[in-house]
SEZANU-813463 format. One line per 3 residues: number of its first residue (from 1); their letters; for each residue z, y, x of C-alpha. Coordinates in Angstrom, 3 decimals. Each point is the difference from the previous one (the first is absolute). Layout:
NUM) A) Z,Y,X ~ ... $
//
This chain:
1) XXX) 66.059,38.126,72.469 ~ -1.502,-2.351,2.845 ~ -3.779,-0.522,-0.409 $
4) XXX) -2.213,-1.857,2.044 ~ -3.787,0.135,0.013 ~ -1.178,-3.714,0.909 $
7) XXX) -2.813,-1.913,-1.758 ~ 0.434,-3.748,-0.954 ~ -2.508,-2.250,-2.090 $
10) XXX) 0.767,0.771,-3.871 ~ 2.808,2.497,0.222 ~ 0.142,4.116,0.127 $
13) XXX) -0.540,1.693,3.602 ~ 3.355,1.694,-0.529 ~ 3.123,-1.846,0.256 $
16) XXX) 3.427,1.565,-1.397 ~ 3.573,-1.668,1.477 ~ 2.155,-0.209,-2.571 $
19) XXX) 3.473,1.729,0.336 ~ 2.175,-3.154,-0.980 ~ -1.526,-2.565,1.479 $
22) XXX) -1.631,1.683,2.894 ~ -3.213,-2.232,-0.794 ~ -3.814,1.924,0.171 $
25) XXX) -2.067,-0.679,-3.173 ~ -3.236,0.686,-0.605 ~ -0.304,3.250,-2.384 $
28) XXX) -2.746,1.138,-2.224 ~ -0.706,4.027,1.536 ~ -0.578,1.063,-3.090 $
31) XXX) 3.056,-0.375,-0.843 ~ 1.848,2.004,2.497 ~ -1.792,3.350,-0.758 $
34) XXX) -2.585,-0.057,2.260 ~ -3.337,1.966,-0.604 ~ -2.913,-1.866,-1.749 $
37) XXX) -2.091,0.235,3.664 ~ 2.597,-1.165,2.044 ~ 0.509,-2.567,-2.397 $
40) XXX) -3.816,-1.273,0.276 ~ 0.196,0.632,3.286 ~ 2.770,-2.955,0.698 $
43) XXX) -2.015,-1.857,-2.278 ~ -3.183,-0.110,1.791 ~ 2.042,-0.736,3.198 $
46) XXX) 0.959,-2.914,-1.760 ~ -3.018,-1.443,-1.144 ~ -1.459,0.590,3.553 $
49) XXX) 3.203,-1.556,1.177 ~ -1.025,-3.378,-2.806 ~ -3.803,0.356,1.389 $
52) XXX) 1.453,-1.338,3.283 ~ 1.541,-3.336,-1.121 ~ -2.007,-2.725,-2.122 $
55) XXX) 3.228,-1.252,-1.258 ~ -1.221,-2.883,-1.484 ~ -1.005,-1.362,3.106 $
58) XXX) 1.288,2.227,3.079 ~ -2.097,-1.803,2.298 ~ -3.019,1.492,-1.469 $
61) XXX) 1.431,3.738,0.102 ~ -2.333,2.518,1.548 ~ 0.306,1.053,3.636 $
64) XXX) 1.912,3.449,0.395 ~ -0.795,1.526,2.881 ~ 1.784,1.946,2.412 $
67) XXX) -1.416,3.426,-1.606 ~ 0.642,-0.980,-3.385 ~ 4.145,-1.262,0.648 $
70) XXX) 0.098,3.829,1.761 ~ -1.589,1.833,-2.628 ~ 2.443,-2.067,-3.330 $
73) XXX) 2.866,1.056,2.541 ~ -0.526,3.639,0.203 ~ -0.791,-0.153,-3.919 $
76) XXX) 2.944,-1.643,-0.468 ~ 1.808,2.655,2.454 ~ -1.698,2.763,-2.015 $
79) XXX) 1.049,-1.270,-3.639 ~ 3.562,-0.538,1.580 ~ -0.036,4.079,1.120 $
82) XXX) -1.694,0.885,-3.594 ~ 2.614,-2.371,-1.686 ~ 2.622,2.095,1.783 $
85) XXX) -0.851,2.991,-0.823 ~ -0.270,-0.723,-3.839 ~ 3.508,-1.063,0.343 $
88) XXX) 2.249,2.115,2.058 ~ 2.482,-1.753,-1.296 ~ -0.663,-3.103,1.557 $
91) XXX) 0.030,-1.643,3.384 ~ -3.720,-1.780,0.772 ~ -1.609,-1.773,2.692 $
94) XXX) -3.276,-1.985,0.870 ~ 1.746,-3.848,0.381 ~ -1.793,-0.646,3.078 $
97) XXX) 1.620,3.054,1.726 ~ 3.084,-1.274,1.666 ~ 1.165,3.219,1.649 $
100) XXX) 0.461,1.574,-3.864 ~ 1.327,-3.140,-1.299 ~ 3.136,0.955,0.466 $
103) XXX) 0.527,0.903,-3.807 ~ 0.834,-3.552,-0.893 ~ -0.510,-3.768,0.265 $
106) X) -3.255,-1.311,-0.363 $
//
């Protein structure tokens, strides 16, 4: 299984290729057996992810500063390593990591 942690307005931080089609969805991680705090944990990066984009009009987002883009990476980094662990199985990577993006297409 191919798993990569990216966030995107309105969809799950984890996204799941599938093995036909080779396309990454967006997957629910409560649904792949992941622990109730990692699970809130991904969550949260989302909504902090959401709290950066006024999508109704993107124009009138709040500024993100260079701090704050550095600290959502290395979450995103971290829940990538935690996500990794939970499932041995798998093969998962932060999306804006090129060097480990390897595992698949974007």
């Amino acid at each position: 299984m191919l798993i990569k942690v990216m966030d995107d307005y309105g969809c799950w931080p984890l996204w799941v290729r599938d093995e036909d089609s080779g396309v990454y969805e967006p997957r629910d991680p409560a649904t792949l057996g992941l622990s109730s705090g990692l699970v809130g944990r991904l969550a949260a990066w989302q909504q902090w992810s959401e709290s950066m984009v006024n999508i109704a009009d993107p124009n009138d987002s709040r500024a993100v500063g260079v701090a704050e883009d550095a600290a959502f990476a290395a979450e995103g980094r971290v829940l990538a390593a935690r996500v990794a662990e939970e499932l041995p199985q798998a093969r998962v990577w932060f999306y804006d990591d090129s060097s480990t993006d390897a595992a698949g297409p974007n």
